[in-house]
C-alpha positions in Angstrom: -32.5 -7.5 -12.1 -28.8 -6.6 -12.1 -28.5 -6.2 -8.4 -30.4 -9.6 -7.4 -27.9 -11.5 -9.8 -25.4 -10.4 -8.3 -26.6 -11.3 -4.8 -27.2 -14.7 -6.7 -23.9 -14.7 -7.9 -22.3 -13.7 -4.1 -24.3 -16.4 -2.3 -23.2 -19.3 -4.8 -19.4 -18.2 -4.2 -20.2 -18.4 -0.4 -22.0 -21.7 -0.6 -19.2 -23.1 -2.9 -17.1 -22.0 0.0 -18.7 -23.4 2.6 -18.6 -26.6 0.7 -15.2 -26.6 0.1 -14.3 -25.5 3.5 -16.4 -28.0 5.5 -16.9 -30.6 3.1 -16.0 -34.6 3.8 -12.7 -34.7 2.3 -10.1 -32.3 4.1 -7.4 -30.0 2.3 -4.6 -31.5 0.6 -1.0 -29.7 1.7 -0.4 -27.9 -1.2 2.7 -29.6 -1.7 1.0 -32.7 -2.7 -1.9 -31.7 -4.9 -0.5 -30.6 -8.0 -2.1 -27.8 -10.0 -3.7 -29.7 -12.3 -5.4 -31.8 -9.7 -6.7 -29.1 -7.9 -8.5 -27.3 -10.7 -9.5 -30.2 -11.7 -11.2 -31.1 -8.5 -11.9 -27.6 -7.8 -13.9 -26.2 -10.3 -17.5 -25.5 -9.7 -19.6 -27.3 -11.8 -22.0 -25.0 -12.7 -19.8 -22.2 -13.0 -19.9 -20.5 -16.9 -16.8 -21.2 -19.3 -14.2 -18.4 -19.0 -12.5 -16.6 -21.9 -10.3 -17.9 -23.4 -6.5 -17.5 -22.7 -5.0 -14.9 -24.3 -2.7 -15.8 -27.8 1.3 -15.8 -26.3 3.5 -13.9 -28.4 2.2 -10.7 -28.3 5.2 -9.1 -26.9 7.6 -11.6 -27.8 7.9 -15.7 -28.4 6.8 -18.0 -25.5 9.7 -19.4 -24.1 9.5 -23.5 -24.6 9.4 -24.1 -21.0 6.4 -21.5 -20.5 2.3 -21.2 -21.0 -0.1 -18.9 -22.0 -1.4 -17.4 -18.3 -5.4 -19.0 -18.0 -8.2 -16.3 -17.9 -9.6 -15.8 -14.5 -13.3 -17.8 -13.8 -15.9 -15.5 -14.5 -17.2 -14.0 -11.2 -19.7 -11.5 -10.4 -19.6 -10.3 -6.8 -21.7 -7.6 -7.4 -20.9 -3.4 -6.3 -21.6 -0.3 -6.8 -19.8 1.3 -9.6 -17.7 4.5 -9.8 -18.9 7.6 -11.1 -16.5 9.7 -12.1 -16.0 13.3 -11.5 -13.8 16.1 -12.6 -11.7 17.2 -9.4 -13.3 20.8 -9.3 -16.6 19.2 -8.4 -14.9 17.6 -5.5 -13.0 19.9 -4.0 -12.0 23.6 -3.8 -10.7 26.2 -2.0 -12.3 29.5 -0.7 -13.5 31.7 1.5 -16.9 31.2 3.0 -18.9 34.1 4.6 -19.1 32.1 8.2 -18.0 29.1 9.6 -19.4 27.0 12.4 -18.1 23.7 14.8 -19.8 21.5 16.9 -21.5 23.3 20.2 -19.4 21.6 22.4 -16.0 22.9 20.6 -17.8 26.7 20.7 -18.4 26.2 24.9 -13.7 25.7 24.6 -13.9 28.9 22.5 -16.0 30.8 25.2 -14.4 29.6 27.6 -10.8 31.3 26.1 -9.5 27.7 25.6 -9.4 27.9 22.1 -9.7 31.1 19.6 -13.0 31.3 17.5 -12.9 29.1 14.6 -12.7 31.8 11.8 -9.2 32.3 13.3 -8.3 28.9 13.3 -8.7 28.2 9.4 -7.1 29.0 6.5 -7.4 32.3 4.8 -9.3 30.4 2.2 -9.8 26.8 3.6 -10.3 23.6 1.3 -13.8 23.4 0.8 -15.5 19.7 0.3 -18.3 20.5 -2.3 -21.9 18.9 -2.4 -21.1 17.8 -5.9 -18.2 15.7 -4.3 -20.4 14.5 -1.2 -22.7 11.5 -1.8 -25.0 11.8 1.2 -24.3 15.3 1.4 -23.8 17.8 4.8 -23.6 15.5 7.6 -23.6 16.1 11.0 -21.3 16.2 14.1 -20.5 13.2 16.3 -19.9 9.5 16.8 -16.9 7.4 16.7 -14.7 6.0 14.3 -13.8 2.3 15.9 -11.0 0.4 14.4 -8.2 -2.0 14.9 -4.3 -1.9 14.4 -1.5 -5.1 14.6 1.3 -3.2 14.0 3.6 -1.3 16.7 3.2 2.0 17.2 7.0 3.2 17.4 6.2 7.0 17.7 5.4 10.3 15.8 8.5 10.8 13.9 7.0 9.5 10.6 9.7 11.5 8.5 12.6 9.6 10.0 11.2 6.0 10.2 8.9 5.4 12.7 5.6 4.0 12.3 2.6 5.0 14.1 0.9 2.1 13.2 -0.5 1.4 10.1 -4.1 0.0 9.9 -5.1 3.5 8.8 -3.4 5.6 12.0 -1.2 7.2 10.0 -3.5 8.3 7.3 -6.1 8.9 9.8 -4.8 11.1 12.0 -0.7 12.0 11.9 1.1 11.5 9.1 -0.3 11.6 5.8 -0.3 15.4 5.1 1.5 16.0 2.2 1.4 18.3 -1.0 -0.9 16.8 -2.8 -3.2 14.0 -2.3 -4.1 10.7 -4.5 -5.9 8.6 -2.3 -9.2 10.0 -3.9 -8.4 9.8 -7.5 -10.4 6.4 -8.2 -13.4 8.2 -8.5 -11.6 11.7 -11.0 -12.2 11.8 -14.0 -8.4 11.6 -15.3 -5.2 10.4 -13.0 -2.6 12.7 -14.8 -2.8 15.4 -11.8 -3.6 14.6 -8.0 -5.8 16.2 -5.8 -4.5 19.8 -4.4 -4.1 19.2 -0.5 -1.2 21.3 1.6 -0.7 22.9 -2.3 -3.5 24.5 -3.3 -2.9 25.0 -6.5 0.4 24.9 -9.0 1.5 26.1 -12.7 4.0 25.0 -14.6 6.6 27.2 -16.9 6.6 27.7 -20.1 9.2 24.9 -20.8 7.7 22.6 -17.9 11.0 22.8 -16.5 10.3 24.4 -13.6 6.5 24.3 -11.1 5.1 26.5 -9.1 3.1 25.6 -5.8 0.6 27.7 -3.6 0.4 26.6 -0.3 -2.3 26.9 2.3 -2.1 30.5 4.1 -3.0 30.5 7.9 -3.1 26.9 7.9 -1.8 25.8 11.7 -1.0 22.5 13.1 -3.2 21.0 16.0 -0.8 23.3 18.4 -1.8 26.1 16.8 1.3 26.8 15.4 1.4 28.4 11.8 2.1 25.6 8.7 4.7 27.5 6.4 6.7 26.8 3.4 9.6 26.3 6.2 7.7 22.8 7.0 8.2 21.6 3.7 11.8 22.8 2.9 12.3 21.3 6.4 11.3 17.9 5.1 12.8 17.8 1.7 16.1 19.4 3.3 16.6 17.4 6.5 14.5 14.3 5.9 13.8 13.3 1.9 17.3 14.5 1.2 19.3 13.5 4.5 21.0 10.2 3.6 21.8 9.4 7.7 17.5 9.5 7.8 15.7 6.3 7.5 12.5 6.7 5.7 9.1 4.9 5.2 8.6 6.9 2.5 10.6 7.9 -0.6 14.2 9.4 -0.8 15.5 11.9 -2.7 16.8 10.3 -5.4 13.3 9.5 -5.9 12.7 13.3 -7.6 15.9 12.1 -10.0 15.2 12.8 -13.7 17.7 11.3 -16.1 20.1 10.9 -13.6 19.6 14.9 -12.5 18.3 15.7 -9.2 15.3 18.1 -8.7 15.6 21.5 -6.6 13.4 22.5 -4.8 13.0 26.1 -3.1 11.1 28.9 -1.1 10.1 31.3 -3.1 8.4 33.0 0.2 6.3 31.3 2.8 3.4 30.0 1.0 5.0 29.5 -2.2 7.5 27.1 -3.8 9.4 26.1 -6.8 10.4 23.3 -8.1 13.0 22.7 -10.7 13.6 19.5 -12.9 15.5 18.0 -15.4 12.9 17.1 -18.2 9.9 19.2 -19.3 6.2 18.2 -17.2 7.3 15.3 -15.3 3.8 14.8 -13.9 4.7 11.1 -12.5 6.6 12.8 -9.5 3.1 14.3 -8.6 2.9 10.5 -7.4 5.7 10.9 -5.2 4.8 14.5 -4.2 1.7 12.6 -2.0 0.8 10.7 1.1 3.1 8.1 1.9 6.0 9.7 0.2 5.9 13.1 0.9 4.3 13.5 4.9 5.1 17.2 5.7 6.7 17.1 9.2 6.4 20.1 12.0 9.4 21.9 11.4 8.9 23.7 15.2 9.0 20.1 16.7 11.2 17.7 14.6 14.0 20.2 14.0 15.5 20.6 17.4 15.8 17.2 17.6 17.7 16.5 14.1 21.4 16.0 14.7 22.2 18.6 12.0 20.7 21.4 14.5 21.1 19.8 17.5 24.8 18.4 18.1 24.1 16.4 21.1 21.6 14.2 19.1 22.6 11.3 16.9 20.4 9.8 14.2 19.1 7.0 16.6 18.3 9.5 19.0 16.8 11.7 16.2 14.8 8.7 14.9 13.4 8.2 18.7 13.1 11.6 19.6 8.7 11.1 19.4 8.0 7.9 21.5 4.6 6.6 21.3 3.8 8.0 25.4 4.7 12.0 24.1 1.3 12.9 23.6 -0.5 14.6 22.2 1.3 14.4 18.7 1.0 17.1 16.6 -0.6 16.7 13.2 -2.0 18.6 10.4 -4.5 15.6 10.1 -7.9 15.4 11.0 -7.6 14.0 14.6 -5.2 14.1 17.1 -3.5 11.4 19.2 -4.1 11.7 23.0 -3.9 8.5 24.5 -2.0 5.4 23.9 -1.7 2.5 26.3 1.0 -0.2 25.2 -0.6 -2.4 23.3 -4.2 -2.1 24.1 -5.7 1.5 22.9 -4.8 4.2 20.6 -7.5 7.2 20.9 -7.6 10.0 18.7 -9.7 13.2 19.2 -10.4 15.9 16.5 -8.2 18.4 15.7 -10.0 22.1 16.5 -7.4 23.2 13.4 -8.1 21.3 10.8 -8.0 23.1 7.8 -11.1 21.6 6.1 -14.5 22.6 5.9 -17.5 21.3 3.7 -19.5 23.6 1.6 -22.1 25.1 4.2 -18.8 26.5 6.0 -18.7 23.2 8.8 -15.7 22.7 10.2 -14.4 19.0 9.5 -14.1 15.9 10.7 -17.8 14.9 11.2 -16.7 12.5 13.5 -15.5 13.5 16.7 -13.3 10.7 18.0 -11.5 8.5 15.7 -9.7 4.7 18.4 -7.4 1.5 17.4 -7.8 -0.9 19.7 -4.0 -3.1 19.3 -3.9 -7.0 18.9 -1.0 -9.3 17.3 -2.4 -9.4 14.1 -4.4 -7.8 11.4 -7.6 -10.9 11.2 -8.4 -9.4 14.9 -9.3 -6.2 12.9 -11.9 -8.3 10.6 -13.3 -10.7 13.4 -13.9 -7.0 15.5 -15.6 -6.4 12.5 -17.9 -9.2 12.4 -18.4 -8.9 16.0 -19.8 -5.3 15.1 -17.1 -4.3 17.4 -15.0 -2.3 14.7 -16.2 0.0 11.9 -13.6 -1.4 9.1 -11.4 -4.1 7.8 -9.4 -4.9 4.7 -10.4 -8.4 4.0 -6.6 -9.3 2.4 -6.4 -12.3 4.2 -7.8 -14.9 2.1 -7.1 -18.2 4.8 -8.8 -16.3 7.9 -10.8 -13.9 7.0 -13.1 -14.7 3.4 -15.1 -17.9 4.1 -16.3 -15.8 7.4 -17.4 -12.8 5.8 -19.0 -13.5 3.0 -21.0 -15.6 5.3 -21.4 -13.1 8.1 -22.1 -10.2 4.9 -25.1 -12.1 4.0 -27.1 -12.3 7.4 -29.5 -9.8 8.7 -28.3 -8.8 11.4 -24.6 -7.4 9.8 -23.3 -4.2 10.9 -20.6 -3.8 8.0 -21.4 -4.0 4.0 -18.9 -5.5 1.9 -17.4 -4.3 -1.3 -14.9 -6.0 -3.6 -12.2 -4.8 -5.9 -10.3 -6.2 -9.0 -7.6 -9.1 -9.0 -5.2 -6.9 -7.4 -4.0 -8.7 -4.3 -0.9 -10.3 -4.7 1.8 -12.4 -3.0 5.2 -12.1 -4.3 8.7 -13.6 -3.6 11.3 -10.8 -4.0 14.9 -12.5 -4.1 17.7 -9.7 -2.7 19.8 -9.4 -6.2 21.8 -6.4 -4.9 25.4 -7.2 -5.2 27.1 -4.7 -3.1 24.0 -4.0 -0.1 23.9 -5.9 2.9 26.7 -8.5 2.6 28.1 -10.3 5.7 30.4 -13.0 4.2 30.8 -15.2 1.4 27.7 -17.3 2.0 26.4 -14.0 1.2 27.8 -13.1 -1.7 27.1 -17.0 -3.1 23.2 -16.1 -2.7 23.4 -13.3 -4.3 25.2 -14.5 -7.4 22.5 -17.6 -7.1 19.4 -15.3 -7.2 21.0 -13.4 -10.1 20.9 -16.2 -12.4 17.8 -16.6 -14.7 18.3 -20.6 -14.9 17.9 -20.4 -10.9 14.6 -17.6 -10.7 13.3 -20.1 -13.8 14.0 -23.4 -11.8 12.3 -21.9 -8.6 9.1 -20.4 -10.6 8.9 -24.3 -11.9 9.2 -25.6 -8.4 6.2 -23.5 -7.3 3.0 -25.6 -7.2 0.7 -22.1 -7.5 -3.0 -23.5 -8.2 -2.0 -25.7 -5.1 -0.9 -23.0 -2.8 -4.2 -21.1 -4.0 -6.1 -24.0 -3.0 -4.5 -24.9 0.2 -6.0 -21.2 1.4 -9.0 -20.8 0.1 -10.6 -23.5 -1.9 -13.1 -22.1 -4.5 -12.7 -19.6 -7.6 -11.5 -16.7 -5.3 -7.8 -16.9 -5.4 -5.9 -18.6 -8.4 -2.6 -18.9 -9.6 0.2 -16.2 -10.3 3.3 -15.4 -11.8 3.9 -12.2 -11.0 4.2 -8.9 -13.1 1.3 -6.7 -13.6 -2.1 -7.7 -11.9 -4.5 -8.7 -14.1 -6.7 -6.0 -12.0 -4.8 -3.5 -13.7 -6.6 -1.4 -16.3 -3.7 -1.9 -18.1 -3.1 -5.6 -18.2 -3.1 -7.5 -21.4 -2.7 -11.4 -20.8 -1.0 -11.8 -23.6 2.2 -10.2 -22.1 2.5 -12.8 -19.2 5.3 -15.4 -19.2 3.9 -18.1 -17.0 6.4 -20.9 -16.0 4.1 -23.6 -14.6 4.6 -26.6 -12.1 7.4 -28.7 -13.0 9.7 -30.5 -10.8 11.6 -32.3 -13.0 12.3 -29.0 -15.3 13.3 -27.3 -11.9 15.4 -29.8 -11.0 17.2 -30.1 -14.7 17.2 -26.2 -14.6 19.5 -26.5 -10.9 21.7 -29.4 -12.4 22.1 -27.6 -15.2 24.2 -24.5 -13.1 25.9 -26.9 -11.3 23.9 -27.2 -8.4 24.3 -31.1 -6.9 23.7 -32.9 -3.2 27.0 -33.9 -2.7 26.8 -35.0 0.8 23.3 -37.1 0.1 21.5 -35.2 2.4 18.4 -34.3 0.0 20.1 -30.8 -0.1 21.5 -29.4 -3.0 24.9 -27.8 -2.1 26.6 -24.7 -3.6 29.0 -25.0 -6.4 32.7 -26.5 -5.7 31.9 -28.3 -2.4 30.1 -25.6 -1.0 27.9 -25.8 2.4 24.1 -27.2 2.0 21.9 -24.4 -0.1 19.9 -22.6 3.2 17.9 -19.6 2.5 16.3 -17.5 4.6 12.5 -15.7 4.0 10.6 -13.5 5.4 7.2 -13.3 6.1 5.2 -10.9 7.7 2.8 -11.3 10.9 0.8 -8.6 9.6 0.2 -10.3 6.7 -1.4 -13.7 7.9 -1.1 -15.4 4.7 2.3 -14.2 3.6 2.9 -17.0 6.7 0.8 -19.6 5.2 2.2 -19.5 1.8 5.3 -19.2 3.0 5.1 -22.7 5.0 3.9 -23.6 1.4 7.0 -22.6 -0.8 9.1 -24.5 2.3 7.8 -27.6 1.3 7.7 -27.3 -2.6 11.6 -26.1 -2.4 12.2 -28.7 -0.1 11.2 -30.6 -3.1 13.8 -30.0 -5.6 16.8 -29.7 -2.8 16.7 -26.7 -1.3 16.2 -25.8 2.0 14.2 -22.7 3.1 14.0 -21.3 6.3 11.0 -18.8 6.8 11.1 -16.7 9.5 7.8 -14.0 10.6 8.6 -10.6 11.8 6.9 -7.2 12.5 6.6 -4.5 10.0 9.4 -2.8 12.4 11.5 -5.3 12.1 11.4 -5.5 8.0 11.5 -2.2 7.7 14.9 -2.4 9.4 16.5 -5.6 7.6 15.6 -3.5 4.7 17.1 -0.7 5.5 20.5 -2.9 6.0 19.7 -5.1 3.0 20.5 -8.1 5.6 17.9 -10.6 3.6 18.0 -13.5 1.5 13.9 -13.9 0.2 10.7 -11.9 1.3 7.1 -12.3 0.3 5.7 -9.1 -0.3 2.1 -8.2 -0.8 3.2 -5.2 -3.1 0.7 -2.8 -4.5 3.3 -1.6 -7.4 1.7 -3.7 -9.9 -2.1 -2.3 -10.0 -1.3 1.2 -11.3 2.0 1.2 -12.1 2.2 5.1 -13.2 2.2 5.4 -9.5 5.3 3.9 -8.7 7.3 4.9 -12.3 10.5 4.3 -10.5 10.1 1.6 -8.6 9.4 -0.6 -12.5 13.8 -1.1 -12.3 16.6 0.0 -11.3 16.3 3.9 -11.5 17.6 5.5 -8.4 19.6 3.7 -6.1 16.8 2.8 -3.8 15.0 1.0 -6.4 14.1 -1.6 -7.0 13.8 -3.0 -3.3 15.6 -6.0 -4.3 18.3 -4.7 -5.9 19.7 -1.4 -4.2 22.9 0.0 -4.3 25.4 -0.4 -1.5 29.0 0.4 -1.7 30.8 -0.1 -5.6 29.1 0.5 -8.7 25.5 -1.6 -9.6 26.1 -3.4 -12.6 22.5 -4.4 -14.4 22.1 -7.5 -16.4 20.6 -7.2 -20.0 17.3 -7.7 -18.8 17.1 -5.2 -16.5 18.1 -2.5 -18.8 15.5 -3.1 -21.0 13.2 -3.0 -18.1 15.1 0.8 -17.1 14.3 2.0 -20.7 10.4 0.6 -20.8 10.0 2.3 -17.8 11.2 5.4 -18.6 9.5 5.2 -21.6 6.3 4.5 -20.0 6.4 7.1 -17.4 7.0 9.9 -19.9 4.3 8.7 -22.0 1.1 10.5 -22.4 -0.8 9.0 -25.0 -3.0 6.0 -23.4 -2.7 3.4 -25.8 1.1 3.9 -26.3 1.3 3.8 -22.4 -0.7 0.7 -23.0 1.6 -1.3 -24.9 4.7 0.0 -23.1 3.8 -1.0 -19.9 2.9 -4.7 -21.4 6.2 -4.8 -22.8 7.5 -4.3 -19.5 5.2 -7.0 -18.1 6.9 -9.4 -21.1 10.4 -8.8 -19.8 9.7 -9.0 -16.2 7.7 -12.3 -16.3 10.1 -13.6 -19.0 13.2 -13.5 -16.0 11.6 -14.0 -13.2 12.4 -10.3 -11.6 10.1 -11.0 -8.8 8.1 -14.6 -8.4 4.7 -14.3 -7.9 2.6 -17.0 -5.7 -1.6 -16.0 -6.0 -3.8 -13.7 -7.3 -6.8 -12.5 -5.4 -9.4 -10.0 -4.5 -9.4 -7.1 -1.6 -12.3 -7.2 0.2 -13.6 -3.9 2.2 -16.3 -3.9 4.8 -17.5 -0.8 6.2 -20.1 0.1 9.5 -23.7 0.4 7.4 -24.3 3.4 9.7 -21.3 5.3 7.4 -22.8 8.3 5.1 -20.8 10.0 2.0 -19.1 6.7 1.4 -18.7 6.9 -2.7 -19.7 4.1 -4.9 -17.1 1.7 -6.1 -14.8 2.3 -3.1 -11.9 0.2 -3.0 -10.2 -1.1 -0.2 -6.9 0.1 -2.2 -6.2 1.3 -5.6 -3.9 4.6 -5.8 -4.0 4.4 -1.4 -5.5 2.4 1.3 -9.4 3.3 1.9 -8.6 5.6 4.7 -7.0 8.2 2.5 -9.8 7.1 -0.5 -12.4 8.0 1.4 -12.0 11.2 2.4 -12.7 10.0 6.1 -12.7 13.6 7.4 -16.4 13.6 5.2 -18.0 10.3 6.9 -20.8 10.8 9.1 -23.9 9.3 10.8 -27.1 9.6 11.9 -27.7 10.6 15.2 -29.4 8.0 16.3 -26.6 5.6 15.3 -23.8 7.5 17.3 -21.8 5.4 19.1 -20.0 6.0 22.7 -17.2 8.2 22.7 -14.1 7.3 25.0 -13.4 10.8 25.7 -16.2 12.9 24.8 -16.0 16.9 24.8 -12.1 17.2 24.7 -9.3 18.2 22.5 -5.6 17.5 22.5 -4.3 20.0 25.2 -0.8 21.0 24.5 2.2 22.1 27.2 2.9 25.7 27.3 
């Protein structure tokens, strides 16, 4: 009964949809339908009264200008849910008494291409268990078939350069690190990750100090042994280098208390780590993919300027263009082809240091492509074509309408899963006072954004349930002010502070810090004659509707005199203005706010780095009142163990962030995640992302499919061959 309502329930949000989309009166410009009108004209009738919004003052008194945050409308879009598991039922490590590969990879071995596969695993491998498989041993073949809109730069991950995104990374170069957290949705506790590279760990006595086992007789897809030299190469020369750019964390990341931590070879499978506080298990979280990507030591280190004196750290960041192939990876497949923005094909790596239970060598899946377009809804309509095997459905203008309608019909190829309220557009104003400044129209910003009375005047200006609308019409996306998602298994309502629409009050709020259109242009100007108040925001093209809704927040500022120029670039090119800390505004689609013990230093200002919008350049940073309240929650927080204390710390938080505007939030939605039906040991409840994206969640190495449902392979029967 349970599962037909909810295909009731999922078929009246796409009919309410449909209506809204292609019904006789056309979208108002979210400029010009205020919030109220919209919900008011919005609103399915028959939908069932929501809870009621939560009683302000929880965490503090309600500002006069502010609302209690409304209740989301109750929606059932139906899913399997998660069924958690202790980690040891999951995953282990051992040795088995044989192993085996697919044939064709056994014809390489006999042929003296490639050594027998006992000799190319681990002493004792990590072992997938049946416990942790949902459809159990599969078997070998077929094609993985997806879609990336981002560059690829090149292979040198550890100094900067992207391979990708859309999953290429995780898939197949990058995302080997210590320990892994993709799959901790579905553990039974998210206090300790999942073992990975380290295998296993033990802390002192004190806590002060951890112990890590590494993999022994690992090798990287050249065959080459992974040592503890890999890893001291990447804290060393890449974490802890501060002339390398990183997409990841720094090293000031591991700072405790103000303390850096040590790290060292013990011998080379074993490491220690040394810190400044007893247990500090939240640097686990920055010990994982994403932050921590173990780089070849044997490939990266003759290029880094440090050993190589005729290399500077440009040259060292482009040492790995995308045509040096094929990469070399401890991940599951390899890179072997790329053609310019067409085709990214990836083959399995004969190395790979995983087997399942039975003793198979992993991947499944032989042959893992991108095909490359100019933005991320080609990945979603490949999708619906039956073209691609995945999408992220994050793109609430383009991409929900179409499939929830394509979902429902017979003939689909992908099923469809959704997550919690954890999609989120933000607008992060750059508060640093010493990073990035040109001149003194710079400086004047920065002051500007620094103000309360201005964040407050701008959150006012911001016609939310309009912007909402103006994407998607219908109960899917609503209104948001920022903070903590209400997705979050931590968020209590009752902590928001929700300025709402109010042009007048924004306009007061501007007058009232002397902001004033001298020149009677519609344009405020900057205090004491200044120049016309111009700011500059990014959007991504990416992110399809960080475009959309920016276009939106032109207008609305526009509104109450200021002018906003928003410009789209490539994840490249942000990554680089942020590494300068040349911006005024950005809307981010952050993923801080869902589990926030995940990202314990990136709640305020604790290492220089952090957060984003308020680094440190030259001078001293100098925090306001606020924000020091926010460092002490947070540190509070993160060094909490007890679950309802972490509870109300981490609302507390929410009540000081929402309370100044730190960050501005737009909408709140849901991630959508479709996935080829043909896919086995796909878990229940999989999100598109929680503690990673889905490609690291899954486990992907683990996916296979029937025979019969193979599809073609680009390049079938090879592996990455490698110059002598």
């Amino acid at each position: 009964m349970k599962q037909k309502r909810n295909l009731l329930n999922l078929l009246l949000v796409v009919m309410m949809l449909l209506l809204a989309a292609c019904g006789a009166a056309p979208a108002a410009p979210a400029a010009e339908a205020p919030a109220e009108e919209a919900a008011a004209t919005e609103a399915p009738a028959e939908e069932a009264p929501a809870a009621e919004a939560a009683a302000p003052g929880a965490y503090g008194p309600l500002p006069a200008d502010a609302i209690a945050f409304p209740p989301p409308p109750e929606l059932d879009l139906g899913g399997a849910v998660v069924e958690p598991l202790p980690i040891d039922q999951i995953v282990t490590y051992k040795a088995l008494p044989a192993y085996s590969e697919p044939e064709w990879v056994t014809k390489l071995v006999e042929a003296g291409k490639l050594p027998p596969v006992a000799e190319r695993l681990p002493k004792e491998p990590k072992v997938v268990l049946k416990t942790g498989m949902t459809d159990g041993i599969g078997v070998y073949g077929d094609a993985w078939r997806d879609f990336s809109a981002c560059p690829t730069a090149g292979w040198n991950n550890g100094a900067g350069v992207t391979s990708g995104w859309f999953g290429i990374e995780s898939m197949s170069f990058n995302y080997q690190s210590l320990v892994k957290t993709g799959p901790l949705y579905r553990a039974d506790q998210d206090f300790e990750p999942f073992p990975n590279l380290a295998k296993s760990w033990e802390w002192s006595e004190d806590g002060m100090q951890l112990t890590m086992h590494l993999l022994e007789g690992a090798k990287w897809s050249d065959g080459v042994p992974f040592t503890a030299d890999d890893v001291i190469f990447t804290w060393e020369d890449l974490i802890n280098d501060p002339n390398v750019v990183r997409l990841g964390n720094k090293g000031d990341a591991f700072d405790l208390d103000g303390t850096p931590s040590k790290l060292e070879k013990v011998d080379d499978f074993t490491i220690l780590w040394t810190f400044a506080v007893a247990k500090p298990i939240q640097l686990f979280y920055r010990m994982d993919e994403q932050d921590f990507n173990i780089s070849p030591a044997h490939i990266v280190k003759p290029h880094h300027p440090k050993y190589n004196t005729a290399m500077d750290y440009k040259g060292f960041a482009d040492a790995l263009p995308p045509d040096l192939l094929p990469a070399v990876t401890m991940g599951p497949w390899v890179p072997v082809e790329y053609k310019t923005d067409e085709l990214l094909i990836m083959r399995r790596n004969p190395y790979f240091w995983m087997v399942d239970e039975d003793g198979n060598q992993l991947p499944y899946i032989d042959e893992a492509t991108y095909q490359k377009g100019p933005s991320g809804v080609g990945r979603t309509l490949c999708t619906l074509a039956g073209g691609c095997d995945h999408t992220n459905v994050e793109n609430p203008s383009t991409e929900y309408v179409d499939t929830l309608k394509r979902a429902q019909e017979p003939d689909a190829q992908f099923q469809m899963n959704w997550g919690p309220e954890d999609l989120g557009f933000e607008i992060q104003l750059n508060q640093s006072e010493t990073l990035g400044l040109k001149d003194d129209r710079d400086t004047t910003v920065r002051t500007l954004f620094r103000n309360g009375a201005f964040r407050q005047a701008f959150s006012h200006a911001l016609d939310r349930d309009g912007i909402a609308q103006a994407l998607v019409r219908g109960p899917l996306l609503r209104a948001f002010p920022g903070g903590l998602y209400p997705g979050s298994p931590e968020f209590d309502a009752s902590s928001v502070v929700y300025y709402p629409y109010n042009v007048e009050r924004a306009k007061a709020l501007l007058a009232e810090i002397g902001l004033e259109d001298t020149d009677s242009n519609s344009i405020l100007n900057f205090p004491d004659g200044g120049e016309d108040i111009v700011i500059g925001l990014n959007t991504s093209e990416d992110a399809a509707d960080s475009q959309a809704i920016g276009s939106q927040v032109v207008v609305m500022l526009e509104a109450v005199g200021i002018k906003i120029n928003a410009r789209p670039l490539n994840s490249q090119a942000l990554t680089d203005l942020n590494t300068t800390g040349e911006w005024d505004m950005r809307i981010s689609r952050s993923d801080t706010y869902q589990l926030p013990f995940t990202f314990c230093q990136e709640l305020a200002p604790l290492t220089p780095q952090t957060p984003g919008w308020n680094r440190i350049g030259e001078g001293e940073r100098v925090l306001q009142d606020f924000e020091q309240e926010l460092v002490d929650l947070a540190k509070a927080y993160c060094a909490e163990r007890d679950t309802a204390v972490r509870k109300d710390l981490i609302n507390q938080w929410n009540y000081v962030w929402t309370k100044n505007n730190y960050t501005i939030g737009t909408i709140i939605g849901r991630k959508g995640l479709a996935l080829a039906k043909r896919f086995k040991n796909i878990p229940g409840g999989l999100p598109a992302h929680m503690y990673q994206w889905v490609e690291d969640a899954i486990m992907s190495e683990t996916v296979w499919t029937p025979v019969e449902e193979h599809q073609t392979q680009v390049r079938p029967e090879t592996v990455a061959v490698y110059p002598e």
